[in-house]
C-alpha positions as CSV (number, residue, x, y, z in Angstrom):
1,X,110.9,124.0,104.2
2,X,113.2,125.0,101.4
3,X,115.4,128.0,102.1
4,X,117.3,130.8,99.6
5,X,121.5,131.2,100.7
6,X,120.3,134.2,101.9
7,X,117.7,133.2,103.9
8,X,119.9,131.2,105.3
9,X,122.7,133.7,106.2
10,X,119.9,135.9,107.6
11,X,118.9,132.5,109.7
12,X,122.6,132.2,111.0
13,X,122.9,136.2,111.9
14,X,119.5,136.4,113.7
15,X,120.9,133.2,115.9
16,X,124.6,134.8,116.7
17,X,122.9,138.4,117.6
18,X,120.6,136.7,120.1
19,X,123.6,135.2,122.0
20,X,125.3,131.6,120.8
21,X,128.2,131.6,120.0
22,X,129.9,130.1,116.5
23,X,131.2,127.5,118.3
24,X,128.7,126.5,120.4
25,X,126.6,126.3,117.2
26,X,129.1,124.2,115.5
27,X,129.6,122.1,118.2
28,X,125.3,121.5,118.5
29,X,125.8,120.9,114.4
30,X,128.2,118.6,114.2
31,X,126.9,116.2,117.4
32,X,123.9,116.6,115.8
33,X,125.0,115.6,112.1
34,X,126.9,112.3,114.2
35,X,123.5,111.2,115.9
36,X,121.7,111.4,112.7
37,X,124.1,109.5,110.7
38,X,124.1,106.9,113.2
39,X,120.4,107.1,113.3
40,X,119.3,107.1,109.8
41,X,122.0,105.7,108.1
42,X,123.3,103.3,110.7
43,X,127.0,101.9,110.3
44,X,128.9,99.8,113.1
45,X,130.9,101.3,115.6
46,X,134.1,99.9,114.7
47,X,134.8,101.4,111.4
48,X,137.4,103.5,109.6
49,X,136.6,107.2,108.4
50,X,138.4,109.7,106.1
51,X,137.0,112.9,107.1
52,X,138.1,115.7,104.4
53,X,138.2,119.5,105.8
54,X,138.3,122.5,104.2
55,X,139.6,125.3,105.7
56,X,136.0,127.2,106.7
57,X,133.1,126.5,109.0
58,X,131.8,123.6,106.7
59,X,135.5,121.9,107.7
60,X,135.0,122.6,111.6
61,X,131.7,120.7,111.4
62,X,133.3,118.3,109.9
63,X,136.4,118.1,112.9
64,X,133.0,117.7,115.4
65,X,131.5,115.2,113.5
66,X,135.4,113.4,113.0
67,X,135.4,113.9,116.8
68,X,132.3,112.0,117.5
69,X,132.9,108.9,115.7
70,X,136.3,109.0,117.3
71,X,134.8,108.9,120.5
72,X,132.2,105.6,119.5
73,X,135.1,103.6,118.6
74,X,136.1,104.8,114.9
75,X,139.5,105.0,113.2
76,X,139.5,108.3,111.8
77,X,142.1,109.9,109.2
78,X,141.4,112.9,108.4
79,X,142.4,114.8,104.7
80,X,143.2,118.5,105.3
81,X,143.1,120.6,101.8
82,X,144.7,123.6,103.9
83,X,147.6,123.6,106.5
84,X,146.3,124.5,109.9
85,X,148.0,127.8,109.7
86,X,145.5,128.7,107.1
87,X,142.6,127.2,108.5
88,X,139.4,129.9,110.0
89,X,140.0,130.4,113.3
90,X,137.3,128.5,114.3
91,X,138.0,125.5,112.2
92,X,141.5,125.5,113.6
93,X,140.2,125.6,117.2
94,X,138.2,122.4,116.4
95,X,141.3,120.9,114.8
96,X,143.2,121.2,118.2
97,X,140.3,119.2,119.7
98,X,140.5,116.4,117.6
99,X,142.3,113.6,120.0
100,X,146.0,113.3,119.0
101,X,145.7,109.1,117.5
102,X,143.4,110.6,114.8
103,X,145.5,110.1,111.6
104,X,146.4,113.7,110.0
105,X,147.4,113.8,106.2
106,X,147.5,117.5,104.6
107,X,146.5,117.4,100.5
108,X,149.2,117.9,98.2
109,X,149.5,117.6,94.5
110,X,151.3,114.2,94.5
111,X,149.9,113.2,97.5
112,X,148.2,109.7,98.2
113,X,145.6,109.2,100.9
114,X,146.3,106.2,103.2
115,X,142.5,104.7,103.0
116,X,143.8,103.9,99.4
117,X,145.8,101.7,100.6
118,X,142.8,100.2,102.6
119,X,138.6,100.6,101.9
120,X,136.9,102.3,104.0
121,X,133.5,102.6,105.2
122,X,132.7,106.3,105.4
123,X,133.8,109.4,103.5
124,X,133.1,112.5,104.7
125,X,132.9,115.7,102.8
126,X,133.5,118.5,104.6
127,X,135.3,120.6,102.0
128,X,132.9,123.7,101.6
129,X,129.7,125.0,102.5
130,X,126.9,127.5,101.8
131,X,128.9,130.5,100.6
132,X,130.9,128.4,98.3
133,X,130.1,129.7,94.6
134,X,131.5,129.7,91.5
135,X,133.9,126.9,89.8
136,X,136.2,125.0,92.4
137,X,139.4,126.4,93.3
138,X,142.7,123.6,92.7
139,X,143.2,122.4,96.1
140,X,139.2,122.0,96.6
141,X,139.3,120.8,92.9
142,X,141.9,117.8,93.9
143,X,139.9,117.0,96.6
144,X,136.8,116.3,95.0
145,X,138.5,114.2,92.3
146,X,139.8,112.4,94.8
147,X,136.9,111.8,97.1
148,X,135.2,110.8,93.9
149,X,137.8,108.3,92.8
150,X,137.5,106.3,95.8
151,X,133.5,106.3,95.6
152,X,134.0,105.2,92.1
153,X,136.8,102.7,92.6
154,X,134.4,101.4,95.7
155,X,137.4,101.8,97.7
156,X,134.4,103.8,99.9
157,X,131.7,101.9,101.3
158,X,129.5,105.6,101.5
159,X,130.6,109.1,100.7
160,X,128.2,111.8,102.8
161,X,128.4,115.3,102.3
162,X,127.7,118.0,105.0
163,X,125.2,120.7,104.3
164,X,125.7,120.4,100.9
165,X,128.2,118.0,98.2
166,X,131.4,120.6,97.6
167,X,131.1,122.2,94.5
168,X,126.9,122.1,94.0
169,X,125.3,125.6,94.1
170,X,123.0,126.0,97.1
171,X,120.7,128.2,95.3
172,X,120.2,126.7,91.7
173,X,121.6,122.9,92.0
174,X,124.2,123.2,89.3
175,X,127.3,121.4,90.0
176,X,131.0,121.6,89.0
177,X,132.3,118.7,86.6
178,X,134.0,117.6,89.6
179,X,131.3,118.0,92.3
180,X,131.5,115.6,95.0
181,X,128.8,112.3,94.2
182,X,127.2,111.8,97.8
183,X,125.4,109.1,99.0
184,X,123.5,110.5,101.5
185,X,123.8,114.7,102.3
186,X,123.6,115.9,105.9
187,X,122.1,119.6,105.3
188,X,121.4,121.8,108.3
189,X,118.5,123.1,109.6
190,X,116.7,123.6,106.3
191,X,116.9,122.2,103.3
192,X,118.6,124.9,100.6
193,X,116.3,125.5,97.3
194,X,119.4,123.8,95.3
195,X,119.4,120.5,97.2
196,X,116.1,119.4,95.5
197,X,116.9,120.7,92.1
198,X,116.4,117.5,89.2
199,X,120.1,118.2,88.7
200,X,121.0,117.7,91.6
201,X,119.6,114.2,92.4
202,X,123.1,112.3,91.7
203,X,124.9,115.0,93.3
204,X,122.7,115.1,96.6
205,X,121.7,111.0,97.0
206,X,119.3,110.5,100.2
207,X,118.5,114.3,101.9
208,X,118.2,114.3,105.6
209,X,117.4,117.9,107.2
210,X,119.6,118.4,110.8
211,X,117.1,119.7,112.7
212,X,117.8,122.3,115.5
213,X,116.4,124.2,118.1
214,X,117.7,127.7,117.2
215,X,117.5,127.3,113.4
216,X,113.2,126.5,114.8
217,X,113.2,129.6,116.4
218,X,115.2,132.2,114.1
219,X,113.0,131.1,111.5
220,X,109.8,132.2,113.7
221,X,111.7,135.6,114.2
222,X,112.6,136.8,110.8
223,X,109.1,135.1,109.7
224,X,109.9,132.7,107.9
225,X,107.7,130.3,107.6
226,X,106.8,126.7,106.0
227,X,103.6,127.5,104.4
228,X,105.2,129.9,102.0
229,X,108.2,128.0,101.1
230,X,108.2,124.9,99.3
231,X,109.1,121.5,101.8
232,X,111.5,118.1,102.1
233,X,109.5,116.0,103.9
234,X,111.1,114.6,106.5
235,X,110.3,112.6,109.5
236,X,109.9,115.3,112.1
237,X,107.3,117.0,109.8
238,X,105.1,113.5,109.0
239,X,105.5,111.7,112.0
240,X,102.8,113.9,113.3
241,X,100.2,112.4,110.6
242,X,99.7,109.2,112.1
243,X,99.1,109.7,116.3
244,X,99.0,106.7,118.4
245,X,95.8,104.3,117.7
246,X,93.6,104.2,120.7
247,X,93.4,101.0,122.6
248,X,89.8,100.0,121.6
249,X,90.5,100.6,117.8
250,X,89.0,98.2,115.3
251,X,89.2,97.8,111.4
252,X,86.5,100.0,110.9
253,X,88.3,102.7,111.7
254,X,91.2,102.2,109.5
255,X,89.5,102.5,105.8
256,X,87.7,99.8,103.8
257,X,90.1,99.6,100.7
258,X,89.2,98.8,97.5
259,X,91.8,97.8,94.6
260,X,90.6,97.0,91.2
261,X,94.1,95.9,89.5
262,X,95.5,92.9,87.2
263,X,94.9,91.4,84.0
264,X,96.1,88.6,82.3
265,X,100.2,88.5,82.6
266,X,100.1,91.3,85.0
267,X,98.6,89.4,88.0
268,X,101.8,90.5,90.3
269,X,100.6,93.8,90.2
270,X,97.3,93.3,91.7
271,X,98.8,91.5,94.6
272,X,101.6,93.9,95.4
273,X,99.2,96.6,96.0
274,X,97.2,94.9,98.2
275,X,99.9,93.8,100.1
276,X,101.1,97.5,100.0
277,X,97.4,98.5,101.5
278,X,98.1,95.9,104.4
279,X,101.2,97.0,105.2
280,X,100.3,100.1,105.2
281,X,97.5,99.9,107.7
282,X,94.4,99.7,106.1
283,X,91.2,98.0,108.6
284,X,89.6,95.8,105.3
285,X,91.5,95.8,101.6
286,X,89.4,93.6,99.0
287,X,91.2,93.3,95.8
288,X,89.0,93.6,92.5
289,X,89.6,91.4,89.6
290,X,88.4,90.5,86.4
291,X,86.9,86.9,86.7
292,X,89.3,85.5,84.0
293,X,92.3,86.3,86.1
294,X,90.2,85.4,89.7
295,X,91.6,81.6,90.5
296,X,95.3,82.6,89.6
297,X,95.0,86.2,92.1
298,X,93.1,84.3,94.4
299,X,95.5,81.4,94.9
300,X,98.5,83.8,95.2
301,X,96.6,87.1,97.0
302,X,97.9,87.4,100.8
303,X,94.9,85.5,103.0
304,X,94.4,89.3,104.6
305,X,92.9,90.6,101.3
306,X,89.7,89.6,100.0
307,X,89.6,88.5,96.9
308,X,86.1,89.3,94.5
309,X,85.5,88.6,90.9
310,X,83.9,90.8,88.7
311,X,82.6,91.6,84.9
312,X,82.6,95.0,84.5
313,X,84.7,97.8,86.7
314,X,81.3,99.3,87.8
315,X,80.5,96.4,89.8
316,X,83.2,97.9,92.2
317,X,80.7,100.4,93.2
318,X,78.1,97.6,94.4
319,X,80.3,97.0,97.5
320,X,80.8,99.3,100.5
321,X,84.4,101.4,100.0
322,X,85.9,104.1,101.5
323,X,88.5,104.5,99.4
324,X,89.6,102.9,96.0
325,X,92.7,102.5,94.3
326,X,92.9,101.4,90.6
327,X,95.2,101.0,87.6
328,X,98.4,98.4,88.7
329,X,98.8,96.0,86.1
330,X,94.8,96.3,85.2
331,X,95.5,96.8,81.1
332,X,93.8,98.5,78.1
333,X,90.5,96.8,78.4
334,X,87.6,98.6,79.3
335,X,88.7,101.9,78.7
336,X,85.4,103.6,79.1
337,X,84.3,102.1,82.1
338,X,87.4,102.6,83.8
339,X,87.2,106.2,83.2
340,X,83.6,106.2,84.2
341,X,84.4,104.4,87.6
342,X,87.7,107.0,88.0
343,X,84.7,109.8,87.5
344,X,81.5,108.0,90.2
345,X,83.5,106.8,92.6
346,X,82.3,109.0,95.6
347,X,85.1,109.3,98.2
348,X,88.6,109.3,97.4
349,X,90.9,107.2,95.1
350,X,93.9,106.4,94.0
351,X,94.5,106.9,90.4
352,X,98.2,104.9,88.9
353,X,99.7,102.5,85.9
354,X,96.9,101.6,83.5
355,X,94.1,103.8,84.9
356,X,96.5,106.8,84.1
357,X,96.9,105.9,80.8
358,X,93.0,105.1,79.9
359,X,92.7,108.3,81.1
360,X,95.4,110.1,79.0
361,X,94.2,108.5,76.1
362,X,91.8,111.3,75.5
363,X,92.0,114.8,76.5
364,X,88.2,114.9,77.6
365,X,89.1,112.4,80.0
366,X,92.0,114.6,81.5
367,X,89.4,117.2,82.1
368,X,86.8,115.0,83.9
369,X,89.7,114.4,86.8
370,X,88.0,118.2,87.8
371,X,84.6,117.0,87.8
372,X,85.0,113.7,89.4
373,X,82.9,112.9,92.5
374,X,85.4,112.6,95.0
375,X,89.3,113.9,95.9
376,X,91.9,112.1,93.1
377,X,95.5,111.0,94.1
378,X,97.6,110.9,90.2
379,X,100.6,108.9,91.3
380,X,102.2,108.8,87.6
381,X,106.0,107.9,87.0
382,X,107.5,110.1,84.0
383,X,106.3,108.5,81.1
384,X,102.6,108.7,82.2
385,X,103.4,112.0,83.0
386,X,103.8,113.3,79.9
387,X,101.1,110.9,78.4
388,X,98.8,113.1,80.9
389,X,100.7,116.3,80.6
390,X,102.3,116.9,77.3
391,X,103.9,120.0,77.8
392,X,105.8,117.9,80.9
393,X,109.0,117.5,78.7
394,X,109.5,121.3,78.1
395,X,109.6,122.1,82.4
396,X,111.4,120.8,85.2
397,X,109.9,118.1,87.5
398,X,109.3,121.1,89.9
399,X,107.2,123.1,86.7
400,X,105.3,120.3,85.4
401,X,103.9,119.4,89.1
402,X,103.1,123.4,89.8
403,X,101.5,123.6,86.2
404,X,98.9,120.1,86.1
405,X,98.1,121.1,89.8
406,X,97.1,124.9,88.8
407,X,94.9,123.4,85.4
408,X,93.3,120.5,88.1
409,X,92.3,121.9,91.3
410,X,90.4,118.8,92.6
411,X,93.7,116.7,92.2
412,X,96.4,116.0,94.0
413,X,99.7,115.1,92.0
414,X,102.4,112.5,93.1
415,X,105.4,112.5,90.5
416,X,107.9,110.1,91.1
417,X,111.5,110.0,90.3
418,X,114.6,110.0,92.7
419,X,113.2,113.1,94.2
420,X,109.5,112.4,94.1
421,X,107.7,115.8,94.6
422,X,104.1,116.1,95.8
423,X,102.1,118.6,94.0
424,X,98.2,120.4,95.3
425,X,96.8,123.8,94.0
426,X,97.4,126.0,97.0
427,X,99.9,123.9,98.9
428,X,103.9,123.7,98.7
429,X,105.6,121.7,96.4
430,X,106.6,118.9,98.7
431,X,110.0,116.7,98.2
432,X,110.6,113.3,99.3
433,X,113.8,112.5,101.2
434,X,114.0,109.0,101.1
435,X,114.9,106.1,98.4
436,X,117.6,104.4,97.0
437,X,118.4,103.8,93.2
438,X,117.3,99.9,94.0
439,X,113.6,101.1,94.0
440,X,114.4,101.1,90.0
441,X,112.2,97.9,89.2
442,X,108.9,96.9,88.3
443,X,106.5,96.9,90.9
444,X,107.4,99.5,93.5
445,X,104.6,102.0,92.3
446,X,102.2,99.1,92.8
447,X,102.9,98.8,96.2
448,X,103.4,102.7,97.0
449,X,99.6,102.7,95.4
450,X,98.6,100.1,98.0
451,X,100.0,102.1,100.8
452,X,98.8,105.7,99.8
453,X,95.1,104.0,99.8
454,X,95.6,102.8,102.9
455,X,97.0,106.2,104.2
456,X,93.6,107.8,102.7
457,X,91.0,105.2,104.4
458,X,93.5,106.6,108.3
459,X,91.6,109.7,107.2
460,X,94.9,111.3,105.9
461,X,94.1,114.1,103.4
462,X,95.6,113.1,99.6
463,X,98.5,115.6,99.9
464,X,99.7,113.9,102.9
465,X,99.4,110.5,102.1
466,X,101.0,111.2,99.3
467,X,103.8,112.5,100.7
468,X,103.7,110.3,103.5
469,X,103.4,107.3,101.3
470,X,106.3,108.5,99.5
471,X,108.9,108.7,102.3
472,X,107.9,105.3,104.0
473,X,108.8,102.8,101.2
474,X,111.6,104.8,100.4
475,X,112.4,104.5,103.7
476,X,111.6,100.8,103.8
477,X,114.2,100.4,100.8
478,X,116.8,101.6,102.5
479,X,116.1,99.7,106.0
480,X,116.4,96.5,103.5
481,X,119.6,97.5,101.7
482,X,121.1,98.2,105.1
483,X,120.2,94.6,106.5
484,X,121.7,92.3,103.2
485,X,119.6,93.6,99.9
486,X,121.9,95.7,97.6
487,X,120.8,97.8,95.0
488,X,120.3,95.4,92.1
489,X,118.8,93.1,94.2
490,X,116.5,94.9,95.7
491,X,112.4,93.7,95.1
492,X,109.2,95.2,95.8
493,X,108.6,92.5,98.3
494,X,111.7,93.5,100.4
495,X,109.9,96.9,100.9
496,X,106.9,95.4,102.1
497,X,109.1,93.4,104.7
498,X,110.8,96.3,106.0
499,X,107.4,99.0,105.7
500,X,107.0,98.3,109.4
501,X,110.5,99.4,110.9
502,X,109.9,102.1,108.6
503,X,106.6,103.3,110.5
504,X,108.7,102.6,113.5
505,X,111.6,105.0,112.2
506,X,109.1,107.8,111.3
507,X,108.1,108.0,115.2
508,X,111.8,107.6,116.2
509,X,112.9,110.4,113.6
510,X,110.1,112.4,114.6
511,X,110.9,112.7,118.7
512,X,114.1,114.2,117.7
């Protein structure tokens, strides 16, 4: 769930009055943050880190987690803003623990870091924390400029920022001009309010929530509790979705997927979400095309899928379905019937691309998507957001999702963007945690389409498919990025390739 700074400070006080100690809790936070980066964000042993401390708790954290990659065969150097003299008292205990051949280099107006001599493959921030407010003071100031220059120079292979990026605002997301840029944020055990906010997506990068035991239970004692608080959907939270298939399962129990995608030009499209459906477990995926477009889908369409011709988008309904996804690639042709199919179709579909935009043409339309026959998964991108929505450019991402969901009760709303949010009348807003700017190319909704479909025929309800959906092919991005894809070379197909270690890094992530 998503928490307020004060929440969180209440979270901290209830867990010290009930016995740990601050540095028993800093030692469990920064071990923790090490085995999480290692897990989710996995870099090889022998590699050199500059670690930069600030002189409160965030900086002790930071010592534990310098400490720990020490220990697994690092090179550390670490950049001290403060001299240890003016360190908190805790931070300066976990200074002395740091092994003597760890590289120390204090911060001063002229001075040079060695790793800019050098590149180096990790770049800690652990400057400041939670109660950090207001503009940056000079010494933090430097810091971040510096930190920054050596993200932007790429002398730094990955910059990742504990509990929050030094100088953002936990509670509202704004940033100072010189806010540290993270690649990845390592925020403890909840995500804060300001992590999520849309301007805080290049501040932020990839979210991962440091989950621990006492956090769990404070949180249970003050009452606090995830149904009333917005979410990041993380791993621990979904991996629960999908239990273990039982040993005599067959295809009938994993949803008969239908997909009625493609047009002339646009016959990727089609493909990519059936591939998406496979992938993403579905027992039977048929893919609907027009007959035009039939021997060019059929010769290229993975030999899993089925492949059926047909003249009209009603003829969909003819065949046996429990769930149907429609709108990749599928054009402006029809528009009537598509909206007539979006409206019949008895159980649930999947409504993206082209579809969304037939049905945005017209506000009646809009309003059917309450009267359709069965539950109605949106997944729109921006632009068909505010084709659907036009009062989306005057809100925040966060706004617009709360406001369609309230006017469309029967719908449930999946609006990407780097921090795709999950929207359902009477549920929390719900935040995806995964991705990589690489997803930025034609085709990736068509395959998140496929795989949300074939979440819905696993019997997943539409809110957590979606949001399930979501964090696997983000996930799956960044398992390819971290084998050999980079960000611009990134393609929907990699994500299929890699959608199955990402399954297998939901139920890793989960048992932790």
């Amino acid at each position: 769930m998503l928490v307020s700074r004060a929440e969180m400070q209440a979270l901290e006080e209830a867990i010290f009055a009930s016995g740990p100690d601050a540095e028993c809790l800093m030692e469990g936070v920064g071990r923790a943050m090490a085995h999480v980066l290692r897990r989710d964000d996995p870099i090889p042993r022998e590699i050199t880190a500059l670690v930069y401390v600030g002189r409160g708790h965030n900086g002790g954290d930071a010592l534990v987690l310098a400490r720990a990659l020490r220990e697994a065969g690092s090179q550390v150097i670490l950049r001290l803003v403060h001299p240890a003299g003016k360190l908190a008292p805790l931070t300066a205990r976990m200074l002395a623990r740091v092994p003597d051949d760890v590289t120390r280099e204090w911060i001063e107006p002229d001075s040079v870091p060695a790793a800019l001599r050098a590149r180096v493959d990790l770049v800690i921030d652990g400057l400041l924390g939670l109660n950090s407010t207001g503009p940056l003071r000079p010494r933090e100031r430097a810091a971040c400029r510096e930190l920054n220059a050596l993200r932007r120079g790429r002398l730094a292979t990955r910059v990742v920022a504990l509990d929050l990026p030094s100088g953002l605002d936990c509670e509202t997301g704004e940033a100072d001009p010189d806010a540290v840029r993270a690649d990845l944020t390592l925020t403890v055990g909840f995500a804060k309010r300001g992590l999520v906010a849309d301007v805080a997506a290049n501040f932020v990068g990839r979210l991962a929530v440091i989950h621990l035991p006492e956090f769990a239970w404070a949180a249970a004692k003050l009452s606090i509790r995830d149904t009333n608080h917005d979410r990041a959907a993380d791993p621990l939270a979904l991996a629960s979705l999908l239990p273990p298939r039982d040993f005599d399962s067959h295809k009938g129990l994993f949803g008969r997927v239908g997909i009625l995608a493609g047009s002339e030009g646009f016959t990727g499209a089609a493909v990519l979400a059936a591939l998406g459906a496979l992938r993403g477990g579905a027992g039977l995926v048929t893919l609907f095309v027009r007959r035009a477009i039939y021997p060019i889908v059929a010769a290229s369409a993975p030999p899993e899928a089925m492949v059926m011709p047909i003249d009209q988008p009603r003829d969909v309904l003819a065949s046996k379905l429990d769930v149907l996804a429609l709108g990749p690639g599928l054009g402006r042709a029809d528009a009537d019937e598509v909206c007539d199919l979006i409206a019949r179709f008895p159980g649930p579909a999947v409504v993206d691309a082209d579809a969304l935009n037939l049905v945005a043409a017209h506000r009646d339309r809009v309003a059917l998507l309450d009267h359709d026959a069965g539950a109605r998964l949106l997944t729109p991108h921006p632009g068909e957001m505010a084709r659907l929505f036009p009062f989306a450019q005057e809100h925040s991402r966060a706004e617009t999702a709360r406001k369609f969901s309230a006017s469309h009760p029967r719908t449930t709303l999946l609006l990407k963007g780097a921090r795709t949010i999950v929207a359902q009348r009477g549920l929390p807003l719900s935040y995806n945690t995964t991705g990589t700017p690489g997803m930025a190319t034609g085709g990736m909704g068509d395959v998140l389409t496929g795989v949300c479909a074939a979440l819905l025929g696993q019997g997943l309800a539409p809110y957590d498919a979606a949001r399930l959906g979501a964090w696997l092919c983000g996930r799956a991005a960044e398992k390819a990025i971290e084998d050999r894809e980079s960000e611009p070379s990134l393609l929907p197909t990699d994500v299929l390739a890699n959608l199955g270690r990402a399954f297998q890094d939901l139920v890793r992530s989960g048992a932790f």
